[in-house]
C-alpha positions, 0 to 999 in steps of 0.5 A: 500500500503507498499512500502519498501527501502533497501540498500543491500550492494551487490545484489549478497552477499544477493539473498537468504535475498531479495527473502525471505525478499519480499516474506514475506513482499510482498511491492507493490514497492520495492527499492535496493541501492547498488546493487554492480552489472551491470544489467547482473551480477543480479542474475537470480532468481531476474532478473524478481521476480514472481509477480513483474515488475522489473528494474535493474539499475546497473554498474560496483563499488559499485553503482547501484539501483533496482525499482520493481512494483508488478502486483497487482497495476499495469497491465502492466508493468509501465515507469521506467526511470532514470532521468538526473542527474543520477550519477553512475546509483545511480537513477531510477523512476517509475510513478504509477496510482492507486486508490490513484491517479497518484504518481512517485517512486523513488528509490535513492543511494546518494554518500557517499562522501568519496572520492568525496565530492563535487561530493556528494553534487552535486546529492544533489542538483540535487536531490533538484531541482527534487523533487521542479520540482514535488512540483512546478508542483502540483506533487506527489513524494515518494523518497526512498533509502540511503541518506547518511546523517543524518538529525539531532544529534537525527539521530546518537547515541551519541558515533558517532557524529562528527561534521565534519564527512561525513554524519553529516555536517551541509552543507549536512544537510541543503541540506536535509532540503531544500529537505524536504521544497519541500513538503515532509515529513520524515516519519520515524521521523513523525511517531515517532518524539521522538525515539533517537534510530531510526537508519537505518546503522551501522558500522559492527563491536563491535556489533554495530547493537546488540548495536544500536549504529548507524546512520539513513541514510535509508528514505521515503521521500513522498508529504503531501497528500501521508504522509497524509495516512502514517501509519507505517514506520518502521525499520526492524533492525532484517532482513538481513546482510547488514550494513543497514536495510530496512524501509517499509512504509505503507499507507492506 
């Protein structure tokens, strides 16, 4: 199984890349942030991808998150939904039967906090008291998207860390760690622990992703036993133009 996150920065700017980008990797779910379109204004080709159930969950500004299932894993079209707390369209979800067993996706644009600070760290804990709904519940999650925060120093290369910079507060952190304590593991970083040039978001300008001189903000968050059967969970720095990458994980 692979399921795929990617922060596209504009689903109309980048059909061509997504249509290309899944019909070469072809993830079982793909999760989109930042369609930066209302569900009307989606491009048609995307509106319903061949071989894929698909859910558009958008609005006006630059929010908005897309959730698709392929067919192979799944008969009949699932139970998309968007939970309570969903700010901004910036949330949707999908419960899933597999072979693995039953599982929820959800697919998470967390503001950046610029211009709302506060705002943001109100989804955060939203975001905290869902996932610790599902781990109290013996429920297993796979959280995916644009998180908007880094989790470490290691997570940011040395010439951007700012300590007091959105992104890198030692509050939202500690969010994110309370997060993880619900049962999930980060598996980006559990997959390769070490790697200080493991970043998912950069500044687009002075060849700052030719450089690597960026930020990983882009997760896979996924319950014990799910993380359990993790395999890979790379950045794909190479694809696309947006200022993030996508990040596919695969499972066995």
């Amino acid at each position: 199984m692979k399921i795929a996150t990617w922060n596209v920065n504009g689903i109309r700017a980048r059909q061509a890349q997504v249509q290309a980008w899944i019909g070469r990797e072809r993830p079982d779910v793909v999760c989109l942030q930042e369609l930066k379109a209302a569900s009307d204004q989606v491009p048609e080709a995307l509106v319903e991808m061949e071989g894929y159930w698909c859910y558009w969950h958008g609005g006006k500004g630059y929010s908005g998150v897309g959730l698709h299932v392929s067919k192979s894993i799944a008969a009949e079209r699932p139970a998309f939904s968007h939970p309570a707390f969903n700010y901004e369209n910036r949330i949707a979800a999908v419960d899933l039967k597999i072979d693995a067993g039953d599982f929820t996706v959800a697919s998470v644009y967390v503001p950046n906090g610029g211009k709302d600070f506060p705002a943001k760290m109100r989804f955060l804990e939203a975001m905290d008291d869902y996932a610790a709904s599902f781990h109290a519940a013996g429920r297993r999650l796979i959280l995916c998207g644009d998180l908007n925060v880094t989790r470490a120093d290691l997570d940011v290369h040395p010439k951007e860390r700012k300590p007091h910079a959105i992104g890198q507060r030692p509050e939202e952190r500690a969010l994110i760690e309370r997060l993880l304590g619900r049962g999930l593991v980060d598996l980006g970083r559990a997959l390769d622990p070490a790697n200080d040039g493991l970043f998912t978001w950069w500044a687009p300008w002075r060849n700052m992703r030719q450089r690597n001189i960026g930020w990983r903000l882009d997760y896979v968050f996924a319950s014990a036993p799910l993380a359990e059967r993790a395999t890979s969970c790379p950045v794909q720095k190479d694809v696309g133009t947006s200022d993030h990458a996508p990040v596919m994980a695969s499972f066995a």
